[in-house]
C-alpha positions as CSV (number, residue, x, y, z in Angstrom):
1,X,0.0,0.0,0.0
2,X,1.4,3.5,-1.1
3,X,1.0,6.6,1.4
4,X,-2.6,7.7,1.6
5,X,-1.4,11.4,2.1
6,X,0.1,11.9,-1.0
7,X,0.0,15.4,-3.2
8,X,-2.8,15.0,-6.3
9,X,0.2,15.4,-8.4
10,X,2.3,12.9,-7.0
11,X,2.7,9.5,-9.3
12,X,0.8,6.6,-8.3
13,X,1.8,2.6,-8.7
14,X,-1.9,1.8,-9.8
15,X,-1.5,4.0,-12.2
16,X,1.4,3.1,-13.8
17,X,1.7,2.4,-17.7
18,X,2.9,-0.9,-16.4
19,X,6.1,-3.2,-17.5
20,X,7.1,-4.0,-21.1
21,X,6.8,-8.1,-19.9
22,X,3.9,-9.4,-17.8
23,X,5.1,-11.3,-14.9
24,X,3.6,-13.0,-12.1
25,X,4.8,-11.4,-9.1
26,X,5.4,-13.7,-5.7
27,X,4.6,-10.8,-2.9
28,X,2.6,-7.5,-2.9
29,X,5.0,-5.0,-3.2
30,X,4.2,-1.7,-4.7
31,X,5.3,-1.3,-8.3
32,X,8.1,1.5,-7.9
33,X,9.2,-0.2,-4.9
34,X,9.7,-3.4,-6.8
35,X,11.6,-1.2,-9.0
36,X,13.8,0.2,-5.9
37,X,15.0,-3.3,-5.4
38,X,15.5,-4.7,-8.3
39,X,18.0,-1.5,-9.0
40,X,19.8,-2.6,-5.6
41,X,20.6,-6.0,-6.2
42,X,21.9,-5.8,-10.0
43,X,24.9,-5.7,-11.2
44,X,25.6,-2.4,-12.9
45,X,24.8,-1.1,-9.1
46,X,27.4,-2.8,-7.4
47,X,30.0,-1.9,-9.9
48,X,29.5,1.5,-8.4
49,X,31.3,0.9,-5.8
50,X,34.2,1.3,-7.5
51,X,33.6,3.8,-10.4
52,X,35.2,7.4,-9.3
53,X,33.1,10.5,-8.6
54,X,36.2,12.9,-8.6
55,X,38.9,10.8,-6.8
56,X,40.4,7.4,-8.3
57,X,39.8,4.8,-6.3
58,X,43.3,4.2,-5.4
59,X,44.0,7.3,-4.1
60,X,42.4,6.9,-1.0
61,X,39.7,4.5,0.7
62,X,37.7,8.1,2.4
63,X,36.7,9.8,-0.9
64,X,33.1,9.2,-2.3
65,X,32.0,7.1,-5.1
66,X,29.5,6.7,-7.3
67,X,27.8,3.8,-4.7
68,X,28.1,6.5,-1.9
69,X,27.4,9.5,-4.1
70,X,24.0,7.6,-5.3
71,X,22.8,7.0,-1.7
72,X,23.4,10.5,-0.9
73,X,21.6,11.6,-3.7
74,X,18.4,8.8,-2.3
75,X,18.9,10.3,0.9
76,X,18.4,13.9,-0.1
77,X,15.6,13.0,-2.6
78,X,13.5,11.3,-0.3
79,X,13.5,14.3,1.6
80,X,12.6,16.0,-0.6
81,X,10.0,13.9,-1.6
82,X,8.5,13.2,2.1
83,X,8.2,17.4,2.6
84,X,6.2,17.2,-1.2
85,X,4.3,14.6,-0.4
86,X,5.3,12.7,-3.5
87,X,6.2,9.2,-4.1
88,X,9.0,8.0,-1.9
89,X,9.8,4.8,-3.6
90,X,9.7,6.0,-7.1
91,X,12.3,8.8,-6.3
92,X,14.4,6.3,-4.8
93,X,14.3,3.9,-7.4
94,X,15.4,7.0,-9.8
95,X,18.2,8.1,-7.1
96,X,19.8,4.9,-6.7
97,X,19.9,4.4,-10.9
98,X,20.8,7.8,-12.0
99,X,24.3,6.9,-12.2
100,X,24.3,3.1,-13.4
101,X,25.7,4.0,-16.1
102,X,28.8,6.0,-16.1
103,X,32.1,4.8,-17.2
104,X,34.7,4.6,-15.3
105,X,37.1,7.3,-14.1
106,X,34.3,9.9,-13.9
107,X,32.8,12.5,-16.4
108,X,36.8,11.9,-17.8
109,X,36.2,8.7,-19.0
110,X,32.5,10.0,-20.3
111,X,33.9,12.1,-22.5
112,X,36.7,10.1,-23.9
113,X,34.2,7.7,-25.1
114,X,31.2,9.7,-26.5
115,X,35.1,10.8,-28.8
116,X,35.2,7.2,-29.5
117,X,31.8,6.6,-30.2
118,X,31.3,9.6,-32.9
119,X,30.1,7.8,-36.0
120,X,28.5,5.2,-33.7
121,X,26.2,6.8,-31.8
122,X,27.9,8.4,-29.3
123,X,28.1,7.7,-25.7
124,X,25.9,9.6,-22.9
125,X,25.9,8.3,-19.5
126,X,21.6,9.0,-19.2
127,X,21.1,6.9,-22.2
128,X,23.5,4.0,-20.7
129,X,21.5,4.0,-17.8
130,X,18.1,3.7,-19.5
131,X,20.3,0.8,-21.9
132,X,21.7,-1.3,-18.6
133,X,18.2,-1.8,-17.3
134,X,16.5,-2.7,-20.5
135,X,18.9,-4.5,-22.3
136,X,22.4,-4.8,-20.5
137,X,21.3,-6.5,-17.1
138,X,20.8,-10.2,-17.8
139,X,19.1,-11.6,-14.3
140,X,15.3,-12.9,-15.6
141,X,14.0,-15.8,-17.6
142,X,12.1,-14.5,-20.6
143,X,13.6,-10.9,-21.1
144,X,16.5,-8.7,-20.9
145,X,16.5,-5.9,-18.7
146,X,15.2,-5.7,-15.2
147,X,11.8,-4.7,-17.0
148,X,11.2,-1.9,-14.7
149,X,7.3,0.7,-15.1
150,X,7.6,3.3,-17.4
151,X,7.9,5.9,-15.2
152,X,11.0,5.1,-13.7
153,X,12.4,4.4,-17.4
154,X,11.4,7.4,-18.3
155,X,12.7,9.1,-15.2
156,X,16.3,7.3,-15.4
157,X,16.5,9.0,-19.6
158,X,15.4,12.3,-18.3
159,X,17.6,12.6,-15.6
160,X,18.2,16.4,-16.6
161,X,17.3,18.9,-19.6
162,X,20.4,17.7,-21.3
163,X,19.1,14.3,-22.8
164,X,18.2,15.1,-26.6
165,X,14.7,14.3,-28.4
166,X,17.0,13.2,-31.2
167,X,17.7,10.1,-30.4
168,X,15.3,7.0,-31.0
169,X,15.8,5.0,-28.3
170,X,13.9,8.3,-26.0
171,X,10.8,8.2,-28.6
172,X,9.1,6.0,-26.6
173,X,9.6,8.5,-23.2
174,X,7.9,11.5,-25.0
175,X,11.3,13.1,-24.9
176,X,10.3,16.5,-25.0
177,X,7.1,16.9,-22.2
178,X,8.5,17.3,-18.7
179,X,8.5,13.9,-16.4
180,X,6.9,13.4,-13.2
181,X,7.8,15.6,-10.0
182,X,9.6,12.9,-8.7
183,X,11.9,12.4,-11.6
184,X,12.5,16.0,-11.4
185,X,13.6,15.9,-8.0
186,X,16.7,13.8,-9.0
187,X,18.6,16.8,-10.7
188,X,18.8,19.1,-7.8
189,X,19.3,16.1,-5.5
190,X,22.1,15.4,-7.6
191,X,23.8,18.9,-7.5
192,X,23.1,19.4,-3.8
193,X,25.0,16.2,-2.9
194,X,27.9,16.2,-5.2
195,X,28.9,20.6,-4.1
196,X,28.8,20.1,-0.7
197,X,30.6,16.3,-0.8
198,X,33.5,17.6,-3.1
199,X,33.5,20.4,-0.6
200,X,34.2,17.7,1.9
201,X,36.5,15.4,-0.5
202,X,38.1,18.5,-1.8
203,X,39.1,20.0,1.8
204,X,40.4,16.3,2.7
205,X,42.3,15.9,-0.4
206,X,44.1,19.4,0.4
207,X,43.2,20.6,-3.6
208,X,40.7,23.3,-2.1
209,X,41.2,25.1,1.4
210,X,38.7,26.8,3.6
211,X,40.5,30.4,2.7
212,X,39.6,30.0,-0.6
213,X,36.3,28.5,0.2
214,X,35.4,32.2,1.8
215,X,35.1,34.0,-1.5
216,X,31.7,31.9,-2.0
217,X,29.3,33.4,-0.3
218,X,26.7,31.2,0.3
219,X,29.5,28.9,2.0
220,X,31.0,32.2,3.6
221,X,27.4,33.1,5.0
222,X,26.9,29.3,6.0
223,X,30.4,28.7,7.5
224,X,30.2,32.3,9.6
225,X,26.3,30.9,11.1
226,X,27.7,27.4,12.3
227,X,30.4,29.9,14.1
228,X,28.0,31.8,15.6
229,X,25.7,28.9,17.0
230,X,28.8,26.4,18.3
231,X,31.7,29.1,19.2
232,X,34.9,27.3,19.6
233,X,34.1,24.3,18.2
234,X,37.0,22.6,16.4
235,X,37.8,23.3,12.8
236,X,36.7,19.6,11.3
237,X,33.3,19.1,13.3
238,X,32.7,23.0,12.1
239,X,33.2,22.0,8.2
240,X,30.7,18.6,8.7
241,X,28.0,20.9,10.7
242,X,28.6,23.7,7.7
243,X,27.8,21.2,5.0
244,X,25.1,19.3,7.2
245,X,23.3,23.1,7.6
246,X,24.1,23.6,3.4
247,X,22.2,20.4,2.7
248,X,19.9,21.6,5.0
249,X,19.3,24.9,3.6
250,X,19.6,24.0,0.1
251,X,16.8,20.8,0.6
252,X,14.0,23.6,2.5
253,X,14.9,25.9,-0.6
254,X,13.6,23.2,-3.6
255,X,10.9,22.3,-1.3
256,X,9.6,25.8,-0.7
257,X,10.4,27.1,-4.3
258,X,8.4,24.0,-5.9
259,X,5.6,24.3,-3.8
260,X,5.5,27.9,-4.7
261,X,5.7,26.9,-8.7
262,X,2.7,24.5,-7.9
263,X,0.5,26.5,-6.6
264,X,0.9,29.6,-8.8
265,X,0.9,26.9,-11.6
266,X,-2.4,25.5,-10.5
267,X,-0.8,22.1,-10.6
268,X,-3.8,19.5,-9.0
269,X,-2.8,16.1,-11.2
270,X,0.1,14.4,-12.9
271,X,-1.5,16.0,-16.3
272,X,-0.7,18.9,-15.2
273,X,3.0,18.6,-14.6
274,X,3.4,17.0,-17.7
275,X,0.8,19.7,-20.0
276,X,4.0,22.3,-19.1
277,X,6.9,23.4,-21.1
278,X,9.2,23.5,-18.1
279,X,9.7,21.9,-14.6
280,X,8.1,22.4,-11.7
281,X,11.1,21.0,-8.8
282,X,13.7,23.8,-8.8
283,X,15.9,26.1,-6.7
284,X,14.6,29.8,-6.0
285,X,16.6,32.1,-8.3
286,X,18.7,33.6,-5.4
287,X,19.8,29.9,-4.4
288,X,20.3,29.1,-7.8
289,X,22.8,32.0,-8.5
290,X,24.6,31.2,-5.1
291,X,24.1,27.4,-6.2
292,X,25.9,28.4,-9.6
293,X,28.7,30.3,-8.0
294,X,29.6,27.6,-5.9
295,X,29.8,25.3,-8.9
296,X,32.0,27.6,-11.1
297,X,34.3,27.7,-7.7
298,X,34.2,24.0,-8.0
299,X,34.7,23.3,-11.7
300,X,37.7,26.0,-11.3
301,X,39.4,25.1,-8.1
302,X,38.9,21.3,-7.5
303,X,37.8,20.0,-11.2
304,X,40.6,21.6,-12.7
305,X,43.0,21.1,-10.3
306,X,46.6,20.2,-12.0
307,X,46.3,16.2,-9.8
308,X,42.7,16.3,-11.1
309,X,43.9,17.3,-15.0
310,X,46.8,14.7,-14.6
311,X,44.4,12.0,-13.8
312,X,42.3,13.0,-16.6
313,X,45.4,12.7,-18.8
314,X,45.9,8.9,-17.8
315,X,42.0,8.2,-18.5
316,X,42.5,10.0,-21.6
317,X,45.4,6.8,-22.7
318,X,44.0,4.0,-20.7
319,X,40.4,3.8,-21.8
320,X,41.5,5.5,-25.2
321,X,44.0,2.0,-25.8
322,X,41.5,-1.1,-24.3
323,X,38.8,0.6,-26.5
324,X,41.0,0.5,-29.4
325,X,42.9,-2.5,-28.6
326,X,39.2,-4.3,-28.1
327,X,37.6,-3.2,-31.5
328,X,41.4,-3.9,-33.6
329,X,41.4,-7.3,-32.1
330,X,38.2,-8.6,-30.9
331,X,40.0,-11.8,-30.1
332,X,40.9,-10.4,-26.9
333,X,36.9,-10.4,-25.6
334,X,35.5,-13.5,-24.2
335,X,33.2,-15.7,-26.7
336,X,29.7,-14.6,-25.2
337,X,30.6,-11.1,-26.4
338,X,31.3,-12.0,-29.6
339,X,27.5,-13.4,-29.8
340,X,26.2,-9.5,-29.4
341,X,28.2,-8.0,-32.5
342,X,25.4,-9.3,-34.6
343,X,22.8,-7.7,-32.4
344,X,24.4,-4.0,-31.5
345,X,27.1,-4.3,-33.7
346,X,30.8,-4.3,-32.4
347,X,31.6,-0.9,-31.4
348,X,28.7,-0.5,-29.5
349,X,29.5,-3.8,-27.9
350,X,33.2,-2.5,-26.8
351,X,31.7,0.8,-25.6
352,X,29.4,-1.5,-22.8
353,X,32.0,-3.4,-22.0
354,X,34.6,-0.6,-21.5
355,X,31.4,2.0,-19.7
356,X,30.9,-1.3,-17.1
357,X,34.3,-1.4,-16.1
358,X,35.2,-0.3,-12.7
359,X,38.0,2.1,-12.1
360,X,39.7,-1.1,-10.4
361,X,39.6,-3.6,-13.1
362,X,40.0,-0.7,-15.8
363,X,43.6,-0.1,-14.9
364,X,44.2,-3.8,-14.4
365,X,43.1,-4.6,-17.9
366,X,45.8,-1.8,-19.2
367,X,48.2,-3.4,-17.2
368,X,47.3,-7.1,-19.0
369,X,47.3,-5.9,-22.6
370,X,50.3,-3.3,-22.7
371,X,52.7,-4.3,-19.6
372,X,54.5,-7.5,-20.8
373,X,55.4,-8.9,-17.3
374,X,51.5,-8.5,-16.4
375,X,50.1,-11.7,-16.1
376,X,47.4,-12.1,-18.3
């Protein structure tokens, strides 16, 4: 049984356009919460663990990942979601699957293979995503996929306003009408957890310092009200209570701003949300301008950092060679890929192999195919 309290906007199982495959289901659970768990226990979700947000894996055991960056971004949408009476479990199912499929090695190894993939489709980390769960994922007798509703397919391919209406494998998500709230939720979520944990990963590392951090003022502002409610405390437990009051502040600012946007909107139903030409869930513009300056500190300071860029430099060669090395000799790939040239054709093929490897395995393969005393 879902929440009786929830908003007339907020989306519904019984109302969902259902599953591409019937199936006979052995408990009662709720369809988005079936959803949830069938997110959690597959593959392309444990791989997470060791795919980088902005620190490699090996350099250092403290630093989020994508597994840990996902659960903050569940956390923070749920909350979200319980202050906007919307569906819980359907924002979590979105939360935990909005990174399933990034490469490894970050947004760097993203964009080395959308180079790869020009002529072939190109590579965007949404669209492997919604391609893991209905294709990839190989777990149930009669289908591939995890054949998850609609609405959470739809909500994984429009993750944010970047996804294109271009490409045909989003024609079936009406690519251009705006999703539900709760898929909507999953972009600020997104952006609230990741500035304020590179904040945290960034001050650890020693690539940012809390100096510079004062030339952003909603951190400045933030930082200087933790002061004044816990004089003298120590300089680490002030940093955690400064980001826990950010997340904080941030959260009560989507959820005041979207229930603003509803009401003067006149949004009473899920027809509504979707009759509009823009979304609903959103920062107020003062928070968004602070929101944006602390970003630009980010992508400047920590993003760009010269470790950062010489990271990116490796990712550049490692993924750049086992891509190439893959699709000159295909030899190298185990038989049962062989069997899916036929169906997605082979670069496409490499590309999923490559986007599932973990940062871990990654640089062991390099090692195999190019160090000669690597065992192989």
């Amino acid at each position: 049984m879902e929440r009786p309290d929830l908003a007339p906007y907020a989306t519904l199982s019984k109302q969902s356009r259902g599953r591409r495959y019937s199936e006979a289901f052995r408990d009662a659970r709720t369809a988005f919460s079936r959803d949830r768990d069938r997110i959690i226990h597959c593959a392309a979700f444990r791989r997470l663990e060791y795919k980088t947000q902005v620190f490699v894996n090996h350099e250092g055991d403290y630093y989020r990942t994508r597994l840990t960056h996902s659960l903050e971004v569940a956390q923070i949408a749920r909350g979200i979601a319980r202050r906007l009476l919307l569906n819980e479990d359907l924002v979590e199912a979105l939360a935990l699957a909005h990174d399933l499929g990034h490469t490894p090695f970050g947004h760097s190894g993203e964009e080395v293979l959308n180079r790869l993939m020009q002529g072939y489709g190109g590579f965007e980390h949404n669209r492997q995503s919604l391609r893991i769960v209905e294709h990839l994922e190989e777990r149930y007798p009669g289908f591939k996929g995890l054949n998850l509703t609609w609405e959470t397919r739809e909500g994984i391919i429009k993750h944010s306003d970047s996804n294109s209406c271009i490409y045909p494998e989003v024609e079936e998500y009406s690519p251009c009408t705006p999703p539900t709230l709760e898929a909507q939720i999953i972009d600020p979520a997104d952006e609230i957890a990741y500035n304020n944990h590179d904040i945290d990963d960034g001050l650890k590392a020693g690539y940012i310092t809390l100096n510079e951090l004062q030339v952003v003022p909603i951190w400045a502002e933030t930082f200087s009200e933790v002061a004044q409610k816990y004089p003298g405390l120590d300089q680490a437990r002030h940093v955690y209570q400064t980001i826990s009051t950010l997340i904080g502040k941030l959260i009560a600012d989507v959820v005041s701003s979207t229930s603003q946007r509803a009401t003067m909107g006149n949004i009473r139903s899920l027809a509504d949300v979707r009759s509009r030409k823009d979304r609903i869930v959103s920062f107020s513009d003062t928070i968004a301008e602070q929101n944006r300056l602390l970003k630009s500190f980010l992508k400047k300071r920590l993003y760009r950092h010269h470790k950062v860029e010489r990271m990116r430099v490796k990712v550049e060669r490692i993924l750049s060679m086992i891509f190439e090395s893959y699709l000159r000799t295909p030899s190298l790939l185990p038989e049962e890929w062989h069997r899916k040239f036929e169906i997605y054709g082979k670069e496409r093929v490499v590309c999923d192999l490559v986007a599932g490897m973990t940062d871990r395995y990654a640089l062991d393969e390099y090692k195999k195919l190019y160090e000669p005393y690597e065992p192989v």
